[in-house]
N, C-alpha and C positions, 0 to 999 in steps of 0.2 A: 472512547466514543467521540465522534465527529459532533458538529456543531447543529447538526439537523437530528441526531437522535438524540443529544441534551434535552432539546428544546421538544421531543415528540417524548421523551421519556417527562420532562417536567407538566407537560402538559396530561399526558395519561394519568398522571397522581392528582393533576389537579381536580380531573374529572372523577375520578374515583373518590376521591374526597369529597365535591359537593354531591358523588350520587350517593354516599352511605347517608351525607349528613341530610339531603332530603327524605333520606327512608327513612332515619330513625326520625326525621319530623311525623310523616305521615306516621310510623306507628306509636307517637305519643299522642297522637288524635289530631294533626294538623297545628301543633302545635300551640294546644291550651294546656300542656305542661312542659315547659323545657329547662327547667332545673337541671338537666343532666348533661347539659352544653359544658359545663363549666370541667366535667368531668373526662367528657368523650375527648376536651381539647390535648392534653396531653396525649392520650393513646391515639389521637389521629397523629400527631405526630411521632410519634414508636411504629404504627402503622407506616407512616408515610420511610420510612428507617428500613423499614421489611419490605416492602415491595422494591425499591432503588435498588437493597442487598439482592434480592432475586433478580433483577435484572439488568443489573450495571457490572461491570468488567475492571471495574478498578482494582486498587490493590487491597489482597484478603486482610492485612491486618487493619489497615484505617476503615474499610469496611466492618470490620470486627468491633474496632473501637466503637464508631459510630452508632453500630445499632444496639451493643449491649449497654455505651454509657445511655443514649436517650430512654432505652428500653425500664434499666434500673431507675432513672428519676422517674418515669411516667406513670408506674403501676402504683407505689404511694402516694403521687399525684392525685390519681384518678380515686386511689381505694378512701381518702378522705372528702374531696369533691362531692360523689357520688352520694354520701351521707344523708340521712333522711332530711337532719339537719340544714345541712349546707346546700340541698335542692330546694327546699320551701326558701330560705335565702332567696336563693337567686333567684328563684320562679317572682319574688316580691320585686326585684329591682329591674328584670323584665319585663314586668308587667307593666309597670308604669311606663316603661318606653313606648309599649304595646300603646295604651291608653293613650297616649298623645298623640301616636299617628292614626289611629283608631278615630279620635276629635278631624281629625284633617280628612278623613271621608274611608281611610282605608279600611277593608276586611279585618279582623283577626286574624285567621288563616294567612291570607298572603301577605301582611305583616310582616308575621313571625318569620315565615319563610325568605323573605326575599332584605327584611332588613337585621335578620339574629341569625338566623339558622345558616345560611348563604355564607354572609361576612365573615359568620366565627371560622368555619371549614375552610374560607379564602386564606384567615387570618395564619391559621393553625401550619399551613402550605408555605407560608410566607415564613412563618418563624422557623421552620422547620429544612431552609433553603440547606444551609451548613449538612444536617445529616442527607439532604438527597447530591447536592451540586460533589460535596466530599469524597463520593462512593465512586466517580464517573471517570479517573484519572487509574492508570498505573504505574505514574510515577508522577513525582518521586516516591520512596519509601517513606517511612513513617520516620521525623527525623526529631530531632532536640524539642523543634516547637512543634510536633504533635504532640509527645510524650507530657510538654509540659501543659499544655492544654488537657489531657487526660486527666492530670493529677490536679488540674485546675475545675474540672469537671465534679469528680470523686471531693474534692474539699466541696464544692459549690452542693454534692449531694447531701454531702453528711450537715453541711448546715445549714440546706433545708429540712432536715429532719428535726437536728436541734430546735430550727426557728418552728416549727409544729409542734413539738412539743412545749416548747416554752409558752404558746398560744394555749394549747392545751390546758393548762396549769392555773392559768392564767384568765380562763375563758367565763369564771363566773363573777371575774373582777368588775368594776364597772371602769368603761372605757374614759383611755386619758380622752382629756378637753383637750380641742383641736390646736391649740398655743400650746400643750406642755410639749412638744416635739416639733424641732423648724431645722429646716436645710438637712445638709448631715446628719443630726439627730436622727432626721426620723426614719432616714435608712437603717439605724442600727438599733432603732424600734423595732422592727420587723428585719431578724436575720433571716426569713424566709425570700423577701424579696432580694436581698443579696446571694440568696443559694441559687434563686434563678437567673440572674447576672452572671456568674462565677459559674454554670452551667453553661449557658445561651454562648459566653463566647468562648471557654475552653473546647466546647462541638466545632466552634469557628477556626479557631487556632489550629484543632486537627486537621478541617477539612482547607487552610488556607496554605495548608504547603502545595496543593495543586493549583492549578490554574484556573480551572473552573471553580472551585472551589474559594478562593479569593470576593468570585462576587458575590458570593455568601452573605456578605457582610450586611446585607441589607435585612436578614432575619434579626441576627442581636441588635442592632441599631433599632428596628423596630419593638424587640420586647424592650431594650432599657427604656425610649421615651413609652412605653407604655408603664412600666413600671414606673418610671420618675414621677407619672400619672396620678397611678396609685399613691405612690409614698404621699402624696401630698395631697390626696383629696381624703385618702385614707378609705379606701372603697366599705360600706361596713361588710358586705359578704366574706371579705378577706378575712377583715377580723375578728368575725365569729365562727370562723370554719378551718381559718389557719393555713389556708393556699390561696 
């Protein structure tokens, strides 16, 4: 693909993206419930994976790789996310965002939409560069540093799965005080957040033996500083829901 159908193909996903994510606003009610943001984010991203495979021409096996590794993190992503749980969560730490620009004169409604609902689906687009930019090349083949990206992906999955359950396990404890855990520690507090590190850039390493693919790089760059975020504010929806 030429450089004008990158950029018309990255743009089609973009808009597809915020028009799901404005519907599923308007069919939560305009969003006075959107707990399910947190969940939708990974499958827009498996989504954004499926539509690039349908219509990019790169080569079938990093094509392959891409969509089935994002596809296997997203769906346990989402299937604890989506939690009765883990949406009253979130609906609580959105609200009060809501609430504050709600105080500065804004609607609810256009709010939600234009400062949550919007951003996340921008966000999701963004993190998700690696499996669309990946797909758009047919050469080269899938070489040493795809493979090892793969198997860097598949580690990064299985210990996100560990780090959920260990959350799990763990979930009627009462949480560490904010000093038992500093710097390093508190990454390895939460192996959850290292499985989406050890994800985010083994997708990158695949998609960075192309060319296009290379400027990828601004997806995992942008989940680690959001993760580093996390690790140290310690979001609490994280850590009573485990993603």
């Amino acid at each position: 693909m030429n450089l004008a159908e990158i950029a018309a193909l990255l743009g089609l996903n973009l808009g597809l993206t915020l028009t799901a994510m404005a519907g599923l606003w308007a069919l939560s009610g305009r969003g006075r419930r959107i707990g399910y943001l947190d969940g939708v984010w990974p499958l827009a991203m498996a989504a954004l994976a499926a539509t690039t495979f349908l219509l990019a021409d790169g080569d079938p096996v990093r094509k392959g790789l891409l969509l089935w590794l994002v596809a296997i993190w997203a769906v346990p992503q989402a299937w604890r996310r989506l939690s009765p749980a883990a949406r009253t969560a979130a609906d609580d730490r959105y609200a009060r965002t809501l609430e504050a620009w709600v105080r500065r004169g804004w609607s609810p409604a256009l709010a939600s939409l234009l400062l949550i609902v919007l951003p996340q689906g921008a966000l999701a687009w963004l993190a998700a560069l690696p499996v669309q930019l990946g797909q758009v090349d047919f050469l080269p083949p899938v070489g040493w540093a795809g493979w090892a990206g793969a198997v860097l992906a598949v580690a990064g999955i299985g210990l996100e799965g560990w780090g959920a359950l260990r959350l799990a396990g763990t979930r009627k404890s009462p949480p560490l005080p904010p000093a038992a855990a500093t710097g390093w520690r508190r990454w390895l507090e939460r192996p959850d957040y290292l499985g989406d590190l050890a994800v985010g850039w083994g997708l990158f390493l695949i998609a960075a033996e192309t060319g296009p693919g290379r400027w990828s790089v601004v997806g995992p760059v942008f989940l680690t500083l959001a993760l580093a975020h996390w690790a140290k504010t310690e979001n609490p929806r994280r850590v009573s829901d485990g993603g």
